[in-house]
C-alpha positions as CSV (number, residue, x, y, z in Angstrom):
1,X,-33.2,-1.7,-7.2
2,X,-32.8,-4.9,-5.1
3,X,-29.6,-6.2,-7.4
4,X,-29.2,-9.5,-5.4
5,X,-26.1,-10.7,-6.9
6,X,-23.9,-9.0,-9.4
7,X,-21.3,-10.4,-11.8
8,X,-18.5,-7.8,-13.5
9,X,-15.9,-8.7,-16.0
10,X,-14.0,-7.2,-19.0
11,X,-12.8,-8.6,-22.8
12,X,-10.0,-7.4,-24.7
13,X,-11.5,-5.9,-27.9
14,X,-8.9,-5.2,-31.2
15,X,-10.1,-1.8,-32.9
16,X,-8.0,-0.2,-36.0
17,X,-5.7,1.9,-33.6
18,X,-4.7,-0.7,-31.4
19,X,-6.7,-2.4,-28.3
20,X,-8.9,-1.6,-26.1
21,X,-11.0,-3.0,-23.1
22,X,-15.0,-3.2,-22.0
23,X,-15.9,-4.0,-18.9
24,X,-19.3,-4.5,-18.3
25,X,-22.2,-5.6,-15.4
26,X,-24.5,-7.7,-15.2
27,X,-27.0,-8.9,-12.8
28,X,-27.9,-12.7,-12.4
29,X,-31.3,-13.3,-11.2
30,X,-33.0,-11.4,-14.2
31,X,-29.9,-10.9,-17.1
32,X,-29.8,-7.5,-16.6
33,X,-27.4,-5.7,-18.2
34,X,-26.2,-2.7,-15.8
35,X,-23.9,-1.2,-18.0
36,X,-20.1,-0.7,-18.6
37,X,-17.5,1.1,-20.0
38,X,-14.8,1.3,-22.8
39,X,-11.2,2.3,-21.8
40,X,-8.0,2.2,-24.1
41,X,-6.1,0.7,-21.0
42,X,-7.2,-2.1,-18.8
43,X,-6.6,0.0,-16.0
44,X,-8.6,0.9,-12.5
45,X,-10.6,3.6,-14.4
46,X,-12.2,0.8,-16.4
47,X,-13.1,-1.2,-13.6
48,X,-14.4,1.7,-11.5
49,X,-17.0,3.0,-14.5
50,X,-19.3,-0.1,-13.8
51,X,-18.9,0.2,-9.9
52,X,-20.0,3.1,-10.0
53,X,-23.1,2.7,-12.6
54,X,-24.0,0.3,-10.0
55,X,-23.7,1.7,-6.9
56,X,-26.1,4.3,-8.3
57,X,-29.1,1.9,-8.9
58,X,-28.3,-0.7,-6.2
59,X,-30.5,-0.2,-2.8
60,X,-28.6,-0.2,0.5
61,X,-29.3,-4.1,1.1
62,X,-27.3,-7.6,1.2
63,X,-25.7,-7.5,-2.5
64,X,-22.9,-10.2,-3.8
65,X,-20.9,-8.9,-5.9
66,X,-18.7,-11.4,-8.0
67,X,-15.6,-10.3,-10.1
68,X,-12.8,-12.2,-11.9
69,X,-8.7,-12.6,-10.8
70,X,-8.2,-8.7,-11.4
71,X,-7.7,-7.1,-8.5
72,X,-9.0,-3.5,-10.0
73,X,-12.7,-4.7,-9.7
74,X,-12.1,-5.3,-5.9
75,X,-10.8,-2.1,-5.1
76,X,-13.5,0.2,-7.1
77,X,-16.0,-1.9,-5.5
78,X,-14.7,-1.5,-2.2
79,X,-14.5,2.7,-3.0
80,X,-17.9,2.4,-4.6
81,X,-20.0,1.0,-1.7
82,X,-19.1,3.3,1.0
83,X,-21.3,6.0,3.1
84,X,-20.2,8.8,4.6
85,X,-20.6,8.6,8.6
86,X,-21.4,12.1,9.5
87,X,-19.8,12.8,13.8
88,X,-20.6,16.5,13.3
89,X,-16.6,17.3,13.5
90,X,-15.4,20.1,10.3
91,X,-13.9,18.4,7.2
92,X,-14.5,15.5,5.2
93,X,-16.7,12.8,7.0
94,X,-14.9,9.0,7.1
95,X,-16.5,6.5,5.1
96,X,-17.2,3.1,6.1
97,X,-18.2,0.1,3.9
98,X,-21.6,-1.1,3.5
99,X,-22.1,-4.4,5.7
100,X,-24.8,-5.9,3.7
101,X,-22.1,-6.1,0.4
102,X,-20.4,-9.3,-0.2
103,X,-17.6,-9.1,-2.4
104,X,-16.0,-12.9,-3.7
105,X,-13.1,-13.2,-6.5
106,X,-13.1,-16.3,-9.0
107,X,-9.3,-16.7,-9.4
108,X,-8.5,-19.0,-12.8
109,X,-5.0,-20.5,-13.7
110,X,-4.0,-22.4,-16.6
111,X,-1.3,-24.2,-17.4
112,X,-0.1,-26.6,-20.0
113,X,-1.9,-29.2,-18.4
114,X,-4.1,-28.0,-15.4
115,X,-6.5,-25.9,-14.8
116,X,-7.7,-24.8,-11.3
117,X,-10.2,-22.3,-10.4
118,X,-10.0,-20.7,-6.7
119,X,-12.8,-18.6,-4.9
120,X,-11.8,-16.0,-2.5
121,X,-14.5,-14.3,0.1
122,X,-12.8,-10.5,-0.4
123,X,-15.4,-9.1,1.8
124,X,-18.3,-10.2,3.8
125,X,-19.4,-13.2,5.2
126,X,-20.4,-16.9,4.3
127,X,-23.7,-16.4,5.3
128,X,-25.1,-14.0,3.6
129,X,-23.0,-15.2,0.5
130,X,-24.5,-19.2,0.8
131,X,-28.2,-17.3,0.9
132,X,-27.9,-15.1,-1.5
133,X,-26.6,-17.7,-4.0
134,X,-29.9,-19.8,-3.0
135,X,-31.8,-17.3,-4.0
136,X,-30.3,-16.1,-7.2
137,X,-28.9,-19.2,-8.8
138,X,-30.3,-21.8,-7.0
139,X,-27.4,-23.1,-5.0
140,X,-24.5,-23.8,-6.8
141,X,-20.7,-22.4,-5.8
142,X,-19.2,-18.9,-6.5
143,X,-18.6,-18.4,-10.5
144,X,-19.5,-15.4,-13.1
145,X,-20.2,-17.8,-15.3
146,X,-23.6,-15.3,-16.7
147,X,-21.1,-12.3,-17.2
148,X,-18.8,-14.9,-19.0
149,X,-22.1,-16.3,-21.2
150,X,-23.1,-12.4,-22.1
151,X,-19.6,-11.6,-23.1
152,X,-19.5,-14.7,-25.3
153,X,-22.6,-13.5,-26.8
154,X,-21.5,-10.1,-27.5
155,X,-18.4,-11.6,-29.3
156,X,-20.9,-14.1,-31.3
157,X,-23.0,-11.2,-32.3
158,X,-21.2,-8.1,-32.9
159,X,-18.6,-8.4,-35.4
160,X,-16.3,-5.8,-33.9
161,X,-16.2,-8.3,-30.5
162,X,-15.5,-11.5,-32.6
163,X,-11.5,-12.5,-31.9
164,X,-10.2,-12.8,-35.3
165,X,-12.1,-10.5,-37.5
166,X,-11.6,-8.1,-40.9
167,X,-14.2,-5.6,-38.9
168,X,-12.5,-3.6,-36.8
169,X,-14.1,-1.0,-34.1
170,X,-12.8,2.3,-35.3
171,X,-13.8,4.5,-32.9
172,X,-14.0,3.7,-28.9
173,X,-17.1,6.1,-28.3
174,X,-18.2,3.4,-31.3
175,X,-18.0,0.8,-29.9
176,X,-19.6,1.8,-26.8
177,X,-22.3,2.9,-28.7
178,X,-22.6,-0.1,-30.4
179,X,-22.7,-2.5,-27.1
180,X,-25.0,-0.1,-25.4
181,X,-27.3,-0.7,-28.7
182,X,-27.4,-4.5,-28.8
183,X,-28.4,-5.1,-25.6
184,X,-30.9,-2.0,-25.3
């Protein structure tokens, strides 16, 4: 698929034997939800289930993907969107990044009284970014304000998701269930 522009995130979900995370995808121009993943530690594994989900429908053509301030989601989508360049040597062919992928970070700090958001261009260039976000949304600036809106959702409809709550998750294969359920 032509994915456009892509926006990735995670939320913090309480089950009976503790926490755990979801990370999920979602592209902008048509909502669609690409997937995700359920991991008992907010770790690079979580982050790298979704790059990977994605990198298996996306086409090799200009894409934007947009993550938050974790730095995990910049790294397995820098692994993710690679191709082996083949020089006819023995052993393992180097990989070298897809130019057409543009990769931005929206960075959010709070304090008591302040809050500031910064946008960081991780990888590609302004160009492609500027057009892109034309096309998808527009205009505007750099956010992933629609992965933020489909996470607030999932917490406003699935009691499991909801912040302070007497229905816990039990299971994580449950919850991921669950998730994949609602928005099928």
């Amino acid at each position: 698929m032509d994915l456009q522009q892509v926006h990735a995130d995670e939320i913090k979900v309480k089950t009976q034997s503790g926490w755990c995370w979801m990370g999920s995808a979602l592209q902008v121009a048509t909502r669609l939800w690409l997937g995700g993943a359920v991991s008992l530690k907010r770790d690079f594994h979580l982050a790298e289930q979704p790059a990977i989900q994605i990198r298996s429908m996306a086409l090799c053509c200009i894409l934007l993907l947009a993550v938050d301030g974790w730095a995990s989601y910049v790294r397995a989508f820098q692994k993710a969107f690679r191709t082996p360049l083949h020089s006819g040597n023995v052993g393992r062919p180097r990989l070298i990044a897809w130019q057409e992928v543009a990769i931005v970070q929206v960075i959010k700090k709070r304090s008591a009284n302040h809050f500031e958001i910064t946008r960081h261009v991780v990888q590609g260039c302004t160009q492609i970014i500027a057009s892109l976000l034309q096309l998808t949304q527009t205009g505007g600036c750099i956010n992933i304000a629609y992965i933020e809106h489909l996470n607030a959702t999932f917490r406003q409809r699935l009691d499991v998701l909801t912040r302070r709550t007497r229905t816990l998750a039990r299971k994580q294969l449950t919850l991921q269930q669950v998730c994949t359920w609602w928005v099928a």
